[in-house]
C-alpha positions in Angstrom: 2.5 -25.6 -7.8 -0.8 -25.9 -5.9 -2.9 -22.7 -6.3 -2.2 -20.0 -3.4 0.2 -22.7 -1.8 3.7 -21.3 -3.3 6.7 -24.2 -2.7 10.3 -23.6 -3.2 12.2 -26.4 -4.9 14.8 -28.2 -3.0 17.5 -26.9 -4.7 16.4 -23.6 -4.2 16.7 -23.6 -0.5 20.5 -21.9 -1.2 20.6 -18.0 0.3 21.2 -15.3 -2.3 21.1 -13.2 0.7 22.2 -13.5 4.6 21.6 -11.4 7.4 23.3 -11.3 10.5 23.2 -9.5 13.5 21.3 -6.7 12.2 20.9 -3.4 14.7 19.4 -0.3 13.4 19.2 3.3 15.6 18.8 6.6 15.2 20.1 8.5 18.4 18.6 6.9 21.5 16.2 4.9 19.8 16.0 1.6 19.0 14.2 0.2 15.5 15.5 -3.3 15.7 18.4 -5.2 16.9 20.3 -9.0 16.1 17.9 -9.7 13.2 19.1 -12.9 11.3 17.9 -14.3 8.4 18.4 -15.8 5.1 16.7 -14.9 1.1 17.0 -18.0 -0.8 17.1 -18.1 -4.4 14.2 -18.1 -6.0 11.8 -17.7 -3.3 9.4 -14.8 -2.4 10.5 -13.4 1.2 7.8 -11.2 2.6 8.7 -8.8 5.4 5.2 -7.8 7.9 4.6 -6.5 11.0 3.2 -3.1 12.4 3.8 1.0 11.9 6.6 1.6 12.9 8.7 -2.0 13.6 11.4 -1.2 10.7 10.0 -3.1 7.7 11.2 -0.3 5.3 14.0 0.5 7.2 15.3 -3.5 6.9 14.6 -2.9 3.3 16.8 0.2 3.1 19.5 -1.4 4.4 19.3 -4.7 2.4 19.0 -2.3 -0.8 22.1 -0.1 0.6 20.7 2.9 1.1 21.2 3.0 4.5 24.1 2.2 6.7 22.9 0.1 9.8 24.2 0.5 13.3 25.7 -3.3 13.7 25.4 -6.1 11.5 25.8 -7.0 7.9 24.3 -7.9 4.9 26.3 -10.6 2.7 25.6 -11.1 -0.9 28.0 -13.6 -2.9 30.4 -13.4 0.7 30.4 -9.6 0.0 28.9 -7.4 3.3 27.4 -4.7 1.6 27.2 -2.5 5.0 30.5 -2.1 4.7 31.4 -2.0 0.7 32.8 0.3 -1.8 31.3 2.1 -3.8 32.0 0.4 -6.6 31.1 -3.0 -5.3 28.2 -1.1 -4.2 27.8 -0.1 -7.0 28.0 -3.8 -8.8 25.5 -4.9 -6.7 22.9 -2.1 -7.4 23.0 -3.8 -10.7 22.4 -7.1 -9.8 19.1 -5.7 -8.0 15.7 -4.2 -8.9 13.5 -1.5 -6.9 10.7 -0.7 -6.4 9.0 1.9 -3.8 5.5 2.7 -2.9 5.3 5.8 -5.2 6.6 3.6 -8.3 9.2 6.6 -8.2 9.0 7.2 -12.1 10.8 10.3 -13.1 7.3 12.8 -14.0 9.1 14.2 -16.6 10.1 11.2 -18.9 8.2 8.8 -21.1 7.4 4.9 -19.5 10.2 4.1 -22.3 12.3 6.8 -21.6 12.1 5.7 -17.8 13.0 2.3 -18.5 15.7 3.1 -20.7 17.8 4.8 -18.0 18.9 1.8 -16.0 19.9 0.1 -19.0 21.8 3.3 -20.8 23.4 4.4 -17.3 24.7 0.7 -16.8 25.2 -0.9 -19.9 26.7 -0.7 -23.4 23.6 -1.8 -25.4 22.8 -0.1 -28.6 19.5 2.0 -29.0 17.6 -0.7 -31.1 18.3 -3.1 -28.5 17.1 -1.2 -25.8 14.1 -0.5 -27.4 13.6 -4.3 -27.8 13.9 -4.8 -24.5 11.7 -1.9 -23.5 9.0 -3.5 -25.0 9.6 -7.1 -23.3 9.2 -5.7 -20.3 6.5 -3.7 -20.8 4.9 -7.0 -22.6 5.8 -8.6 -19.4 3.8 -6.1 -16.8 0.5 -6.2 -19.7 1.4 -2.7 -21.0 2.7 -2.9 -24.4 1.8 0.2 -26.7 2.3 2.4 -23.3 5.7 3.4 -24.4 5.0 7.1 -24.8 2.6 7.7 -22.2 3.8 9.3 -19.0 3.4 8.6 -15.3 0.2 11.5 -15.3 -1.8 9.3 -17.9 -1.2 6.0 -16.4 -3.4 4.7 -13.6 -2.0 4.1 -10.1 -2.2 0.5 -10.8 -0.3 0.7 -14.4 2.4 3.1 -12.6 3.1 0.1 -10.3 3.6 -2.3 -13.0 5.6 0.5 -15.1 7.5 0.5 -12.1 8.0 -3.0 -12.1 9.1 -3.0 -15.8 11.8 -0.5 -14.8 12.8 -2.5 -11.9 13.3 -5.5 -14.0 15.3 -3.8 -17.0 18.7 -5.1 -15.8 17.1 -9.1 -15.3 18.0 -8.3 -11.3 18.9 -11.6 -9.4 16.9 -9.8 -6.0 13.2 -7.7 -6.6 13.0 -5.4 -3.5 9.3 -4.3 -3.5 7.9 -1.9 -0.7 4.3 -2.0 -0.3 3.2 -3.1 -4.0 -0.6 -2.8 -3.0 -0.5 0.1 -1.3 -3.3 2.9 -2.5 -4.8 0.4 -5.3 -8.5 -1.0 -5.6 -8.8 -4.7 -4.9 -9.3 -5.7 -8.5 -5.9 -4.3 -9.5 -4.1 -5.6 -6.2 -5.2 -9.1 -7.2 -3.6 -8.4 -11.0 -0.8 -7.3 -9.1 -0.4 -10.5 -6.8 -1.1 -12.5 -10.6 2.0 -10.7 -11.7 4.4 -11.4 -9.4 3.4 -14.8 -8.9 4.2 -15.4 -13.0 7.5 -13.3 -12.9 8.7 -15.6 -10.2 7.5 -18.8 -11.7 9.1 -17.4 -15.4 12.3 -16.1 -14.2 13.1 -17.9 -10.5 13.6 -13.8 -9.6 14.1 -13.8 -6.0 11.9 -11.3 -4.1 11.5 -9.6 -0.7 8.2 -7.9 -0.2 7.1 -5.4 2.6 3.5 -6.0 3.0 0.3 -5.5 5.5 -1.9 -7.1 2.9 -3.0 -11.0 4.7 -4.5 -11.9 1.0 -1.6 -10.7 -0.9 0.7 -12.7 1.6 -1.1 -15.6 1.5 -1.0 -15.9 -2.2 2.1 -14.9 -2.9 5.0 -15.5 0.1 7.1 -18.6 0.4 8.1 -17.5 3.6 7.2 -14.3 6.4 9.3 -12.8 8.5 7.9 -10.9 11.2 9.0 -7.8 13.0 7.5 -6.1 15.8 8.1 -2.7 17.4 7.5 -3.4 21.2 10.4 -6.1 20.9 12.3 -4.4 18.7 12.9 -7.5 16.2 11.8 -10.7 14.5 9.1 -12.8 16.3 8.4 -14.9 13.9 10.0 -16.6 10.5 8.3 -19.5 8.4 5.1 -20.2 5.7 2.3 -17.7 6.4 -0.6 -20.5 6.6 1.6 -22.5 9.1 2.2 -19.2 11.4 -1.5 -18.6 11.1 -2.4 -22.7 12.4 0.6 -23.1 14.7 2.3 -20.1 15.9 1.6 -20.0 20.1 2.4 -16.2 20.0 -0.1 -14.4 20.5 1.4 -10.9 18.8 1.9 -13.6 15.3 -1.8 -14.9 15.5 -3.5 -11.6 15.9 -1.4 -10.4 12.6 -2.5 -13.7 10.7 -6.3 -13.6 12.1 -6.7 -10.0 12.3 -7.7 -9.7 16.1 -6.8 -7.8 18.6 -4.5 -9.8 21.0 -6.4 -10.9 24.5 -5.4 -9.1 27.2 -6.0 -12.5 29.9 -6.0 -9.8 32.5 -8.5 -7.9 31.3 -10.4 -11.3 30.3 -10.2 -12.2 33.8 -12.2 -9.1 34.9 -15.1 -9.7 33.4 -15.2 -13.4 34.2 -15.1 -12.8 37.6 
């Protein structure tokens, strides 16, 4: 793989997820409507655009923790708008989560927070819990943190304890909502470091919310982006190509951080 240039392999390019039709709204207001798209296996899917164009609320839905006004949401053939609880509850399994806050329970130990997933949804035995606890916490660069809580962790080491959590289960799909969010530059570049090597290790596919250009740069396969004034996706395809190519001027103004040109305006003082 050529550094900060992430390919997928041809047989990768298979969706673990597809998105159809996708309409979200609350009352009279629209967030975004007929979104289409497709994860594929093994790739790292980052989600961008501006406050307030439905980034985290795509997420929620693609999670299933929120019911969207039209569309679905297939996984293995299964619309998980519209599933069971049960088979909701299969696929929660078969995914990892992780919000901005880390959402570690306060009150437990980083062990005892990653030993929840794995005692709620499997059969496993204590000792092998406990071996696996410290995989994952080998993983994220935080072995020998096992009985520290959130309060004595940094808000850098909360995100990879987060990310140990998330992982417990060996998800198929990482859903991660602003990883970088809050943290110094230094540990936002660890950060990008470790999700580049847990998707090289274990072909985990991801889908990233993100604002950061450096981050997404580094570490998307592909962007998709939404944006609130059109009330859907504008754009789809490799962040450095959108950047070069793109002839909107709302996806060149993301990638070069600029204000778009009002021509109008431009006229004005040419005149």
């Amino acid at each position: 793989m050529n550094k900060g240039v992430p390919v997928l392999e041809p047989s990768e390019h298979q969706p673990i997820i597809i998105v159809k039709n996708l309409t979200q709204r609350f009352g009279n207001n629209t967030v975004f409507e007929d979104v289409s798209f497709e994860v594929y296996k093994g790739e790292v899917l980052v989600i961008v655009g501006g406050s307030g164009c439905g980034k985290s609320t795509l997420l929620k839905i693609m999670i299933g923790l929120q019911k969207p006004y039209a569309g679905q949401v297939l996984y293995q053939g299964m619309d998980i708008t519209r599933a069971s609880d049960e088979d909701l509850n299969d696929y929660r399994q078969n995914i990892g989560v992780l919000f901005q806050s880390s959402a570690l329970f306060s009150s437990m130990t980083i062990k005892e927070n990653i030993a929840l997933p794995l005692s709620e949804y499997t059969d496993l035995d204590p000792g092998t819990i406990d071996n696996i606890i410290k995989m994952k916490l080998g993983m994220v660069n935080l072995a020998g943190y096992e009985d520290h809580y959130p309060s004595e962790l940094s808000g850098g080491m909360k995100k990879r304890a987060g990310i140990a959590r998330a992982m417990a289960l060996d998800p198929r799909v990482l859903f991660l909502d602003e990883l970088s969010a809050g943290l110094d530059p230094i540990t936002a570049v660890e950060l990008d470091d470790l999700i580049i090597k847990t998707n090289e290790a274990l072909r985990t596919t991801m889908v990233i919310v993100s604002h950061e250009l450096e981050s997404i740069y580094k570490i998307a396969h592909r962007v998709l982006m939404l944006d609130k004034e059109a009330r859907g996706m504008i754009a789809e395809g490799k962040p450095l190509e959108l950047k070069e190519y793109s002839a909107d001027p709302r996806v060149k103004s993301f990638f070069l951080r600029q204000l778009p040109v009002d021509h109008d305006e431009q006229r004005l003082y040419v005149s």
